[in-house]
Steps between C-alpha positions, in 0.01 A plus 500: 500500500551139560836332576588382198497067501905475448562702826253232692644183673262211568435148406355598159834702431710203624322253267504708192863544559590129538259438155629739297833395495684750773663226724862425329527140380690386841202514700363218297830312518712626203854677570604832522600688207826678411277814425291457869585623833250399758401742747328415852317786705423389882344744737459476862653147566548230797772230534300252419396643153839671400730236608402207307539681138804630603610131583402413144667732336853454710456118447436560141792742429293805411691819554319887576568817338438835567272779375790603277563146302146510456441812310856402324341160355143643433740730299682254321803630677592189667435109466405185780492142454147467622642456852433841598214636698367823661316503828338780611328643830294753429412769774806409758249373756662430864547166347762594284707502789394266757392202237668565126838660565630208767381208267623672168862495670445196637482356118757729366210661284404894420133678567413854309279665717265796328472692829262835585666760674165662681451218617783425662553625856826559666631354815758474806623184365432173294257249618619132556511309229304202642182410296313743731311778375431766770512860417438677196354294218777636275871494522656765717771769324782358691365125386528629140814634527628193622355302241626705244856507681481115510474439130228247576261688387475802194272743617321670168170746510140383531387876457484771796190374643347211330153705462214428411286784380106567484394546140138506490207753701307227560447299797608186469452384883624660883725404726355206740606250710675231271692797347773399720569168261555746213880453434707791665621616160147542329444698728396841289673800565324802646757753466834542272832570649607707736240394691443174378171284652337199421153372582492363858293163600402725808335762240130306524310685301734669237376439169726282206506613173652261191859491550777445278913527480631831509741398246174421258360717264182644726511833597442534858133568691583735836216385774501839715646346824217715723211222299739267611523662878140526508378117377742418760384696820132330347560184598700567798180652622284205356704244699804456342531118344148422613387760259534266223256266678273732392189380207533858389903612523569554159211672445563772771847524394428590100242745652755668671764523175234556279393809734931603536532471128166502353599472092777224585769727337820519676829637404715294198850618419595564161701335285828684555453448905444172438830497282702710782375269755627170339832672400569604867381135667762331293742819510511525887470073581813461327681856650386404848591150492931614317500770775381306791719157383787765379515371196437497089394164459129587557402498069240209460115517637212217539176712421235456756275222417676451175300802399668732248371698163705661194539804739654353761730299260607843345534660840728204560736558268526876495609449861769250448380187639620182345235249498155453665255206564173605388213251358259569171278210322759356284837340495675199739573529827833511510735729430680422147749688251390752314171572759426892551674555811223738616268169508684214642286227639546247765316175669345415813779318725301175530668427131814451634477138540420480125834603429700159338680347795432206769181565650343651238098531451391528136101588586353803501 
């Protein structure tokens, strides 16, 4: 099964957006509407990125809400002037708190954070919060806590473990050397909780299957980790990295799956595990994240990739969360009143300086 085109990224995606009418009217230099709440979502950032839209929007008198005033005005519960804005860092890289934390308090402004707890490591301690970003590539539990003590930043769920799942038997490529660029989250995962494992760069050899969210509708393809084990100890033998040197590599290495798994089939859950699975990744990210923090404030979620489906949404509710920022081929992004709360949307951060104000661009 193919990934279906609206869970794809991409130029192609980006330009059909912009064309069919999916950027609010302030990117092209119209105002903010009573009914529109911008929303920003930042990732891994550096001072030199983060700190001049935060300038903008002190200089400019924006305020920030939280994950709760969002999910109030997408529910027509509450009202802005159109000088209210969300920003959002999704993951809680290290960044959060050496970079994002020290300038939001230096402009008086509040981050939400979507943050996923097997990820996060603990600690002795709290790194300085200088800019620098040694240690893990995530926040720390004690850095969390700290944040979430602070006020500075609202930490709220980005699942359990931001997976991405195989959902196809066919071979779609193996692990070589420029697997390492692959970002750290898209990374698929090789085995579920409690003994959750992702793909390694140092896994030459292993092959990739087509991939998609966990929180999507695919029902998950199980690779038998000894194929895995085996294409790896291959290449090892083969020379490692120089393996892929090799006129013939691929070759040899479909020969040897072919041979492990000779009709291509390999185990797909059913429907229901795929059901159970989604319920407990959202269940457990936001229990682990109100029991480590010590609090009830964990009730909103930022679905992986912006991935959802009507399952998800309805596993959503039934478990009490408020609100959710998913994406689907229709409707502005921006959060507005009267939106489904299970499918909030949001922009890229470089849109900030679009907002009305001094400084403002009005390209896209």
């Amino acid at each position: 099964m193919s990934v279906p085109f609206e869970e794809r990224g991409g130029a192609l995606r980006g330009f059909l957006d912009a064309v069919c009418g999916r950027l609010p009217r302030f990117v092209a230099g119209g105002r903010v509407p009573a009914d529109t709440l911008p929303v920003f979502h930042f990732h891994d950032v550096t001072v030199d990125e983060l700190e001049p839209k935060l300038r903008f929007l002190a200089d400019n008198g924006y305020a920030t809400i939280g994950a709760d005033e969002i999910a109030a005005f997408a529910r027509g519960e509450i009202h802005f002037d159109g000088t209210r804005v969300g920003l959002c860092f999704d993951d809680a890289w290290a960044s959060l708190w050496t970079v994002a934390a020290p300038l939001l308090r230096r402009y008086g402004l509040q981050g939400i954070t979507y943050a996923i707890p097997a990820r996060i490591e603990d600690a002795a301690g709290c790194r300085p919060a200088d800019g620098s970003s040694s240690g893990p590539p995530f926040v720390t539990w004690p850095e969390l806590r700290a944040l979430h003590a602070s006020g500075v930043i609202d930490v709220q769920c980005h699942t359990e473990s931001h997976s991405m799942v195989f959902s196809s038997s066919r071979v779609s490529g193996f692990v070589g050397p420029s697997y390492g660029d692959l970002p750290l989250l898209n990374r698929p995962q090789l085995s579920a909780e409690p003994s959750l494992r992702f793909l390694e760069p140092r896994e030459l050899g292993a092959p990739l299957y087509e991939s998609r969210s966990r929180m999507s509708d695919a029902r998950r393809v199980s690779v038998p980790l000894d194929l895995q084990a085996r294409c790896v100890d291959f290449v090892e033998r083969h020379g490692g990295a120089d393996f892929f040197a090799e006129l013939d590599w691929e070759t040899r290495l479909r020969a040897l799956v072919n041979r492990a798994q000779p009709n291509g089939a390999l185990t797909i859950e059913s429907e229901s595990a795929r059901d159970a699975a989604i319920e407990r990744e959202l269940d457990r990210g936001r229990s682990v994240l109100n029991d480590r923090l010590q609090t009830t404030m964990v009730k909103h979620i930022c679905l992986p990739w912006g991935v959802s489906s009507p399952g998800t949404a309805r596993a959503l509710e039934r478990l009490g969360y408020r609100s959710a920022f998913a994406n689907r081929m229709r409707g502005l992004f921006a959060v507005r009143a009267g939106d489904d709360p299970f499918w909030l949307k949001r922009l890229p951060n470089r849109y900030i300086f679009h907002l009305p104000g001094r400084g403002r661009r009005t390209w896209i």
